[in-house]
C-alpha positions as a Markdown table, in Angstrom:
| # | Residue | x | y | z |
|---|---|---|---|---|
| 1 | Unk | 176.3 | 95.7 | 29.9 |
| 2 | Unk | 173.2 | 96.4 | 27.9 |
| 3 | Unk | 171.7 | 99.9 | 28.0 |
| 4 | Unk | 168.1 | 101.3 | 27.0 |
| 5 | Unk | 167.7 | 102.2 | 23.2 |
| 6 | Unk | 168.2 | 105.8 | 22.3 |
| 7 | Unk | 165.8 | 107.6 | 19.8 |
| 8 | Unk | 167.3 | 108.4 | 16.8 |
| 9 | Unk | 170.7 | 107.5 | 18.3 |
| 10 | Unk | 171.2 | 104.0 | 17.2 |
| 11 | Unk | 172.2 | 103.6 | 13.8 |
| 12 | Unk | 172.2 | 100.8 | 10.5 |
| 13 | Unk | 169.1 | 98.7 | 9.6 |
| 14 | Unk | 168.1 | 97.7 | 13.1 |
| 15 | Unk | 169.0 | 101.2 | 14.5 |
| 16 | Unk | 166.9 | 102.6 | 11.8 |
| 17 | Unk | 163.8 | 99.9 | 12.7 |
| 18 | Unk | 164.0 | 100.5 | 16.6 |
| 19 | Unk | 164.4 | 104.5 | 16.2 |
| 20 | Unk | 161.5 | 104.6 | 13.7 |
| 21 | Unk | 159.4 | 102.3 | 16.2 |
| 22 | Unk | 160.6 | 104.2 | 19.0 |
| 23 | Unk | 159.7 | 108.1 | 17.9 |
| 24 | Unk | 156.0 | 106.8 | 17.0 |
| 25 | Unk | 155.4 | 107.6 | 20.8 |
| 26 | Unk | 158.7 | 109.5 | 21.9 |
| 27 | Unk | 160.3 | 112.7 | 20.9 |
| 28 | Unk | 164.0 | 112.8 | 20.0 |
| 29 | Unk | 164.7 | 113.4 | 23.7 |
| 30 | Unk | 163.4 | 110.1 | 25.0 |
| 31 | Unk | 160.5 | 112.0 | 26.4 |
| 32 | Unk | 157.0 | 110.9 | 25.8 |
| 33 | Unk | 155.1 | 112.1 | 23.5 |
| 34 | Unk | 152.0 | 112.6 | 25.5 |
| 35 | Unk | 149.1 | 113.1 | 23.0 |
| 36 | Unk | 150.5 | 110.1 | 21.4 |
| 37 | Unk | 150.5 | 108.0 | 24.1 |
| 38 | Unk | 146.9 | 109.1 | 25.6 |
| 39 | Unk | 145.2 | 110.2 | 22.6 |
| 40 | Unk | 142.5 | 112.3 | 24.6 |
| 41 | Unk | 139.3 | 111.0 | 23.4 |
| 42 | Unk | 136.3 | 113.6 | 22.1 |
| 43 | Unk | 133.5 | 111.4 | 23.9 |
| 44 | Unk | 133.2 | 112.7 | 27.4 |
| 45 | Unk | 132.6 | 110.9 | 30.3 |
| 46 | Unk | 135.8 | 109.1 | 30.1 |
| 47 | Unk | 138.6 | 109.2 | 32.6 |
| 48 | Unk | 142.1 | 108.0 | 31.9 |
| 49 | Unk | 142.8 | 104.7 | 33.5 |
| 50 | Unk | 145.8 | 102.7 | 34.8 |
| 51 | Unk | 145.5 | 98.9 | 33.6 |
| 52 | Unk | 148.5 | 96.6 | 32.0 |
| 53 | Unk | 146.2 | 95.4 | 29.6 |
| 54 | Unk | 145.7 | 98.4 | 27.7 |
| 55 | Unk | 148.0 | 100.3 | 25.4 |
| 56 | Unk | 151.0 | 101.7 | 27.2 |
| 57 | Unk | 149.4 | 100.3 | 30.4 |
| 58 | Unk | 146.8 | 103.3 | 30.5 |
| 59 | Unk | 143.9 | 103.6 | 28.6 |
| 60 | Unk | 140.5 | 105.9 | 28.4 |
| 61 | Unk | 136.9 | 104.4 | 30.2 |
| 62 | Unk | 133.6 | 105.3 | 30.7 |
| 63 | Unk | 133.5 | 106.8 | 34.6 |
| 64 | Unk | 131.8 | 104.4 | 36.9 |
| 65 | Unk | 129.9 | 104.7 | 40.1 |
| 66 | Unk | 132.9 | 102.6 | 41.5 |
| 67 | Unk | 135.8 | 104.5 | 40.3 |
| 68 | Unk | 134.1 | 107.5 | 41.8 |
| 69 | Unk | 133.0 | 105.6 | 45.5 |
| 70 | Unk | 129.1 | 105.7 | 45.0 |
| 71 | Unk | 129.3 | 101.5 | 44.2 |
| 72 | Unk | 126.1 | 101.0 | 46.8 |
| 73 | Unk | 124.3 | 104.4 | 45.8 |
| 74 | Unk | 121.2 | 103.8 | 43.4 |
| 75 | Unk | 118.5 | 105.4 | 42.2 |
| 76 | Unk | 115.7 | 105.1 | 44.3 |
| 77 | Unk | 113.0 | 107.2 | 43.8 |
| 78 | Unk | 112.1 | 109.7 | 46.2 |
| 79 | Unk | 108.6 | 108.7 | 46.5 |
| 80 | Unk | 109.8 | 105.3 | 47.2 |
| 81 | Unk | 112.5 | 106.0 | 50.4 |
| 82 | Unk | 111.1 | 105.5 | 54.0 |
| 83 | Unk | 111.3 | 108.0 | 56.1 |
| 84 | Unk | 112.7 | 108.4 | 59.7 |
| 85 | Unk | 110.1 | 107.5 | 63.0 |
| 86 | Unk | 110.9 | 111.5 | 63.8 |
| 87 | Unk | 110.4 | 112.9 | 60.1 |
| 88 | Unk | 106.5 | 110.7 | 60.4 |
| 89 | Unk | 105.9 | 112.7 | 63.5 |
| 90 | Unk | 106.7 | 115.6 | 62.3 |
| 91 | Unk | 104.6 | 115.3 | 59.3 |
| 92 | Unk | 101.8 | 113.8 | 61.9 |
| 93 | Unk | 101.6 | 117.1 | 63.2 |
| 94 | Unk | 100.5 | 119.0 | 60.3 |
| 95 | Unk | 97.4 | 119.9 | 59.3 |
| 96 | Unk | 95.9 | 119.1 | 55.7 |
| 97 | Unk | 95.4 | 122.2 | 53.2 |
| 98 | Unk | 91.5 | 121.1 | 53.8 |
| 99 | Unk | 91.3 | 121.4 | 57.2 |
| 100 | Unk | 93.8 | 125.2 | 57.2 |
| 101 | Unk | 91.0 | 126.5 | 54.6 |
| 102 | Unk | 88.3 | 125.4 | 57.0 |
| 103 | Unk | 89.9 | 127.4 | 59.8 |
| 104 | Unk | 90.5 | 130.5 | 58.2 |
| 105 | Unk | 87.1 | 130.9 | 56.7 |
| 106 | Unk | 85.5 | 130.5 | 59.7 |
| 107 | Unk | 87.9 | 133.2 | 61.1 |
């Protein structure tokens, strides 16, 4: 029955190849070692991501509107966005700055 290899338990020239390959990313435990394996990047506005294509099967990216939900969200300007049939009434109602001066200097 084979078994998993054991970090710096295996021993002659191929023990000595597959322990050294092995603790590059694992302590003498068998546990990970973590900043190895991630290698936290010092750009922000990456998040760690899960893909088998990358190294160890996670890797750093730049965030995305997707990863985050907002895929349809963009960046209309205000000016530009309509306005509800009730906000246009409302706004109907008002009185310009003009016409408010007007009324209070003939008060």
């Amino acid at each position: 029955m084979s078994r998993l290899p054991q970090p710096g338990g295996d021993v002659d020239t191929w023990g000595d190849v597959l322990n050294n390959y092995l603790l590059q990313q694992h302590n003498p435990d068998g546990t990970h070692k973590v900043s190895e394996v991630l290698r936290v990047p010092a750009q922000i506005g990456l998040i760690l991501a899960s893909n088998p294509a990358l190294t160890n099967g996670l890797g750093w990216k730049p965030l995305t509107k997707t990863d985050v939900g907002l895929s349809n969200v963009d960046n209309t300007a205000d000016t530009a966005k309509p306005i509800s049939a009730v906000q246009q009434a409302a706004l109907d109602t008002k009185i310009s700055r003009s016409d408010a001066v007007a009324m209070a200097v003939a008060l």
